[in-house]
VOPAGU-2260 file (C-alpha; in pm, 1 decimal, decimal comma):
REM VOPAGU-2260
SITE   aa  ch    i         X         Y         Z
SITE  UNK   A    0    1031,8    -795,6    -706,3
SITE  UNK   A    1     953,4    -476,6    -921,3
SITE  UNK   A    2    1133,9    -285,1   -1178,7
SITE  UNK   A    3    1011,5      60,5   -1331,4
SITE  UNK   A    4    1175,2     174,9   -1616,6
SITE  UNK   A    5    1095,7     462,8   -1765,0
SITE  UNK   A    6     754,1     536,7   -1666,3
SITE  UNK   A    7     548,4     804,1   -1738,0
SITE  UNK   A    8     197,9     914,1   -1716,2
SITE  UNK   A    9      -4,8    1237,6   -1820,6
SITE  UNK   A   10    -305,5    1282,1   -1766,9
SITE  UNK   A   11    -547,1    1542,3   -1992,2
SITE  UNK   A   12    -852,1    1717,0   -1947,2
SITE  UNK   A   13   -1000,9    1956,8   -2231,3
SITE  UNK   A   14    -642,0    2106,5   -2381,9
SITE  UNK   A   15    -443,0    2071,5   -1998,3
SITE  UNK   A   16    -187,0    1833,9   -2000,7
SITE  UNK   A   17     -67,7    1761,3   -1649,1
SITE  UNK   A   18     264,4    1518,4   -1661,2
SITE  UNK   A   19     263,3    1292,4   -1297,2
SITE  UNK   A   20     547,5    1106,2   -1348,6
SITE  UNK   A   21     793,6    1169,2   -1616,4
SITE  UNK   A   22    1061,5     911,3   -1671,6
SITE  UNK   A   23    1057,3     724,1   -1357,4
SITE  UNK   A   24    1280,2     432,8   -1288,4
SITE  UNK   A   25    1268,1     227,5    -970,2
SITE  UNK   A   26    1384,4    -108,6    -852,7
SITE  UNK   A   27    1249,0    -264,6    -548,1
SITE  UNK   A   28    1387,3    -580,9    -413,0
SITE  UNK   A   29    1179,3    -879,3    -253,0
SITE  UNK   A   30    1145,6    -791,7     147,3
SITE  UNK   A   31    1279,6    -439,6     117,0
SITE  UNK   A   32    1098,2    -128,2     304,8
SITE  UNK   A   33    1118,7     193,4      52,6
SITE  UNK   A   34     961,7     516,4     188,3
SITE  UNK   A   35     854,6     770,8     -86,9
SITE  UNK   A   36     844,4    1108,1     -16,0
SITE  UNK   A   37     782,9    1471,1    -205,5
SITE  UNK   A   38     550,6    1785,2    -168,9
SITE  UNK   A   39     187,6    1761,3    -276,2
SITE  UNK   A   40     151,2    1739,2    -629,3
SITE  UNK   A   41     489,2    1623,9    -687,7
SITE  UNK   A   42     331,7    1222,7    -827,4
SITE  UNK   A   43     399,1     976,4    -502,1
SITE  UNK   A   44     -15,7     906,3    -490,1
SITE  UNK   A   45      31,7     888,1    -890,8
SITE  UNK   A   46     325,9     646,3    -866,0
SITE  UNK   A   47     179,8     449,3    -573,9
SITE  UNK   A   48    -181,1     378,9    -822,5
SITE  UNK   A   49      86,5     217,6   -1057,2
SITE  UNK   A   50     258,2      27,9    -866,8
SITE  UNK   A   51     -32,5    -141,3    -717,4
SITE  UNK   A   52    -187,3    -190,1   -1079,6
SITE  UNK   A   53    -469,5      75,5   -1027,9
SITE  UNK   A   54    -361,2     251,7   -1338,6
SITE  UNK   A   55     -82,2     255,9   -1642,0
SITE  UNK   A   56     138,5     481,9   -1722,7
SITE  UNK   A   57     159,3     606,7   -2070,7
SITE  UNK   A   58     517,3     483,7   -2142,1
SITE  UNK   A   59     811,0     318,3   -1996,3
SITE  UNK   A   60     776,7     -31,3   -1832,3
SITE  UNK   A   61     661,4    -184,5   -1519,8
SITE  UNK   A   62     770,6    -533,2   -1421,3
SITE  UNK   A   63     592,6    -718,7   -1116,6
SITE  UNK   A   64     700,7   -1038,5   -1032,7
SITE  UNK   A   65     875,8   -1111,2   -1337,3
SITE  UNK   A   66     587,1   -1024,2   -1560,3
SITE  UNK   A   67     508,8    -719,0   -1756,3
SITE  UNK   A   68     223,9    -530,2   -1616,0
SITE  UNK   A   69     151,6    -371,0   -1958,6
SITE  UNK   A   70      66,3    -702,1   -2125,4
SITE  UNK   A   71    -180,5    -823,3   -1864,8
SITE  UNK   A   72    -600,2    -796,9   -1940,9
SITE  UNK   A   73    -813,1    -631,6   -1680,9
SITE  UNK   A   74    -913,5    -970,3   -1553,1
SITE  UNK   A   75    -536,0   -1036,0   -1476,4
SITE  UNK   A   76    -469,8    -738,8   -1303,8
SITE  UNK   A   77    -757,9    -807,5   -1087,6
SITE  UNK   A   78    -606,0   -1138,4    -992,6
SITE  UNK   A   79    -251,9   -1015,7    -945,2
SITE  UNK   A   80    -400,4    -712,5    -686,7
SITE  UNK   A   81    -633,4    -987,1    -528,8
SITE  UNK   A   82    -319,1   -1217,2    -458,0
SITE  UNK   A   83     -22,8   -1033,8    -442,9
SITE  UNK   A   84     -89,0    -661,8    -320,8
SITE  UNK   A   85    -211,5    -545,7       3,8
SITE  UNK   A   86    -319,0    -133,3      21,3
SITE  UNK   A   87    -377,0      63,1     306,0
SITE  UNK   A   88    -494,4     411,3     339,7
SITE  UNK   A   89    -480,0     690,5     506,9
SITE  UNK   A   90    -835,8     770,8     545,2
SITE  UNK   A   91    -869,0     374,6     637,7
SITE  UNK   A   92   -1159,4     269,9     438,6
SITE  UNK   A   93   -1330,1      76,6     636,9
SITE  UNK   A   94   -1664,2      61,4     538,9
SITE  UNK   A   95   -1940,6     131,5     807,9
SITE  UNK   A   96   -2208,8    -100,3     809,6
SITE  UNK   A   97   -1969,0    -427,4     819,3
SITE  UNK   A   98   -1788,2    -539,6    1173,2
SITE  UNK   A   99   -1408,8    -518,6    1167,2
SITE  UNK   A  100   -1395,1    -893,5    1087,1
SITE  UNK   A  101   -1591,4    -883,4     790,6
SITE  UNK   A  102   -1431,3    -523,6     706,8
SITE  UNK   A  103   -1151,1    -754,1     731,6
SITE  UNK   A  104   -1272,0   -1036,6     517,6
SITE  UNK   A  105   -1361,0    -793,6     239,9
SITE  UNK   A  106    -982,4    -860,9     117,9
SITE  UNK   A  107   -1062,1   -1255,0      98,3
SITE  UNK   A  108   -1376,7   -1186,4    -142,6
SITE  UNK   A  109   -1363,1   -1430,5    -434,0
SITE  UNK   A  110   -1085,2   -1639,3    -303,5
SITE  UNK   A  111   -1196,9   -2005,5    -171,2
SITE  UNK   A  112   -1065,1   -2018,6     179,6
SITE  UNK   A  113   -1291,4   -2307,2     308,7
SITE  UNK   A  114   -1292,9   -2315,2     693,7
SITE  UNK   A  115    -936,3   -2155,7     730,4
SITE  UNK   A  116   -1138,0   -1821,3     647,8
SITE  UNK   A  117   -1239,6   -1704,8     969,1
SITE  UNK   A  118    -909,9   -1867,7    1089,7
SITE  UNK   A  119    -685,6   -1641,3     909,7
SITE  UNK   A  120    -942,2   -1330,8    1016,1
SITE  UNK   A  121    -856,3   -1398,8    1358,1
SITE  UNK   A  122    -463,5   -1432,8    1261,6
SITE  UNK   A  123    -477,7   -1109,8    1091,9
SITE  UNK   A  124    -619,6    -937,5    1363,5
SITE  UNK   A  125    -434,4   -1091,8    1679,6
SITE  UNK   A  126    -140,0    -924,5    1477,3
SITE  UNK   A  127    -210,4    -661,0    1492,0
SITE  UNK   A  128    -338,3    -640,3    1853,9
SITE  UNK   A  129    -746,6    -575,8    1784,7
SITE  UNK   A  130    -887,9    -970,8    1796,1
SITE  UNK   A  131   -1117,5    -830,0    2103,8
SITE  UNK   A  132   -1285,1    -582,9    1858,7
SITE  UNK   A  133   -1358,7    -834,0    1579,4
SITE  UNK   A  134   -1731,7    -777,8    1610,0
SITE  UNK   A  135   -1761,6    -368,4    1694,0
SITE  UNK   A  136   -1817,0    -152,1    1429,1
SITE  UNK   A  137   -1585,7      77,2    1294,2
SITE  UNK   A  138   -1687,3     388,1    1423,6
SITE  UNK   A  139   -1688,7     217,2    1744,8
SITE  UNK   A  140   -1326,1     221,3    1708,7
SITE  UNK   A  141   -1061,4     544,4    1782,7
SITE  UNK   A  142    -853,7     598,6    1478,4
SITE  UNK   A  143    -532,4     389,8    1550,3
SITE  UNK   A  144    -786,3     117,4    1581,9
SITE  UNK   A  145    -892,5     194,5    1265,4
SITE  UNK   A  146    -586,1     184,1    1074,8
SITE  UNK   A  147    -485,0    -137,9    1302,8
SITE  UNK   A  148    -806,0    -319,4    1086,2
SITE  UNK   A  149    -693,9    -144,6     789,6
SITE  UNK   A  150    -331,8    -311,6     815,0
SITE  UNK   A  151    -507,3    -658,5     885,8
SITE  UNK   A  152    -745,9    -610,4     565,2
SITE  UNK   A  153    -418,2    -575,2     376,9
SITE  UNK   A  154    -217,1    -878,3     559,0
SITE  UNK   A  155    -470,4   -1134,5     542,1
SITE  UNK   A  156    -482,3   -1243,4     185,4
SITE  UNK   A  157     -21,8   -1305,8     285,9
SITE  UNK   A  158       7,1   -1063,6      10,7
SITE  UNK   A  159     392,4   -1020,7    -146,8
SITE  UNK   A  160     382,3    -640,4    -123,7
SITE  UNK   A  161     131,0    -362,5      71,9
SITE  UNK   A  162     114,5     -37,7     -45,6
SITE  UNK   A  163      98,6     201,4     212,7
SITE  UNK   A  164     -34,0     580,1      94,6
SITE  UNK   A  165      -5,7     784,5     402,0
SITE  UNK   A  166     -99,1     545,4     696,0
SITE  UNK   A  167     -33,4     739,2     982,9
SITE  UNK   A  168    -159,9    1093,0     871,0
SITE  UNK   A  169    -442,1    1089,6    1005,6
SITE  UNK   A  170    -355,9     947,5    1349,1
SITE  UNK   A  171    -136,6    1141,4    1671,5
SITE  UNK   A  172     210,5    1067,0    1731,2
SITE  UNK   A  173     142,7     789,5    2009,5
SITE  UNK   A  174    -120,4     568,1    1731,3
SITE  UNK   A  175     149,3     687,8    1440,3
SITE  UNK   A  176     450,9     543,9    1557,6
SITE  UNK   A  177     249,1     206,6    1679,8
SITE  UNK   A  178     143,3     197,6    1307,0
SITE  UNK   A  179     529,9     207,8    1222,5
SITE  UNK   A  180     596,4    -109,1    1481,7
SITE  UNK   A  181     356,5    -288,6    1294,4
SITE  UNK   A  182     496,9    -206,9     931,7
SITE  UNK   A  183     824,5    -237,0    1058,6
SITE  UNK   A  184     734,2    -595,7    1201,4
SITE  UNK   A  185     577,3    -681,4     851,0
SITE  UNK   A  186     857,0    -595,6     666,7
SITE  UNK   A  187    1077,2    -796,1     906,4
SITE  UNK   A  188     870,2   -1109,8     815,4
SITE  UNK   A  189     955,6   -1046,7     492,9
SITE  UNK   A  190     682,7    -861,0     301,6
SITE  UNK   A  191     763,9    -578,0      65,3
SITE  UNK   A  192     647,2    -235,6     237,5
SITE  UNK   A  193     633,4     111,5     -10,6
SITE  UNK   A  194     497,5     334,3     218,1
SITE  UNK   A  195     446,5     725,1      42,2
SITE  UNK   A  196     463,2     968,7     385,4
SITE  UNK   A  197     559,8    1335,5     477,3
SITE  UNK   A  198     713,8    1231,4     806,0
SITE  UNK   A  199    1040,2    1186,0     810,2
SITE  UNK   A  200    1120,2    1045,4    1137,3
SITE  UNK   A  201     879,1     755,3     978,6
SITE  UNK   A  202    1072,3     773,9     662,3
SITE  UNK   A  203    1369,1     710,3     885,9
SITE  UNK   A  204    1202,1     361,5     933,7
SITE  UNK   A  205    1251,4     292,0     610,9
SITE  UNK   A  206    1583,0      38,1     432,0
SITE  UNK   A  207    1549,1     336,4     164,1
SITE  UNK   A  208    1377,1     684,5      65,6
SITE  UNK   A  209    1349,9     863,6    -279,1
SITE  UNK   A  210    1214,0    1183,0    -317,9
SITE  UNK   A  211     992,6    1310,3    -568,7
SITE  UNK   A  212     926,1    1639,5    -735,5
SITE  UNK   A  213     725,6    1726,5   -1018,3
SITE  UNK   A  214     682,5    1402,2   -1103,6
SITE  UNK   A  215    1043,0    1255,2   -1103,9
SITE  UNK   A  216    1304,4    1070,2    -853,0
SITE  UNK   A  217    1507,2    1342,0    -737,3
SITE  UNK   A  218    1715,3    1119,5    -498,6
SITE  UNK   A  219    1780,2     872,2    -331,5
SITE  UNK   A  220    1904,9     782,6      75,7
SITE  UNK   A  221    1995,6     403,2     150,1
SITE  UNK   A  222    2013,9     346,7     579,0
């Protein structure tokens, strides 16, 4: 599904040079669940931006889906995030003011659904086992909620891969490992999960982990 070859990316500020990712090469297969891991600092959030076509590295290549990420206008990234990539967060990012179905909806903005819109909402959310709170608020919600309507904002567009940058940081152990039945469910069905974490009975999860420090794969752990 994705092949990184080389990658690297430094960012600079006045005369600092800080180098997130030096040399990185990374193959992900279609359906596969990889679990990233490495201190703070060491590039994961870095890698993860890439990945999901948030930002380029400097050098090296990144192939999505057969195509060269490098080579694509803005306008085509856009598309490629808006069809084929799902994120979720660990702060959630749910924004306020909208219900959970339209926080939900949000991820089908500019995409001509017709009447199957609201259909797929309610998909979304039965699977993940909040339908009944499709028209609270989110701060209505406790936090496993939250991150429940995150994971349905990323699943309803059917995207090929989600991105997953911490998801159950914020949450206790009972609403963290309920998180990992759901990712572990979507990745059965097929979708590509990269999920960056510090937990490593999470990581466990996981078909694969690589570590990261200072901005390299250090290793590697197939289950």
């Amino acid at each position: 599904m994705l092949t990184l070859t080389g990658v690297g990316k430094v960012y600079r500020a006045s005369e600092v040079e800080t180098h997130a990712l030096q040399s990185v090469s990374l193959e992900v297969g279609a359906g596969e669940f990889l679990a990233i891991m490495g201190p703070s600092g060491c590039g994961k959030s870095t890698l993860l931006n890439i990945l999901g076509c948030l930002d380029a590295p400097n050098c090296g290549s990144y192939r999505f889906l057969g195509e060269e990420i490098a080579n694509m206008s803005e306008e085509r990234l856009t598309r490629v995030r808006r069809a084929h990539i799902g994120f979720v967060f660990q702060s959630f990012n749910l924004i306020d003011d909208l219900s959970v179905a339209e926080n939900v909806e949000v991820a089908l903005q500019y995409r001509d659904e017709g009447p199957s819109r609201k259909e797929r909402i309610m998909q979304a959310l039965e699977q993940v086992g909040v339908a009944h709170r499709a028209h609270h608020r989110p701060q209505q919600l406790s936090g496993g909620q939250q991150q429940r309507v995150a994971l349905a904002r990323a699943l309803v567009s059917k995207p090929k891969l989600i991105l997953a940058d911490e998801p159950t940081g914020n949450l206790d152990t009972a609403n963290g490992d309920a998180v990992m039945e759901l990712l572990n469910a979507t990745s059965r069905a097929g979708t590509t999960i990269i999920m960056v974490t510090h937990s490593p009975a999470h990581a466990s999860a996981a078909q694969r982990t690589v570590k990261m420090l200072d901005g390299q794969i250090v290793s590697e752990t197939q289950i």
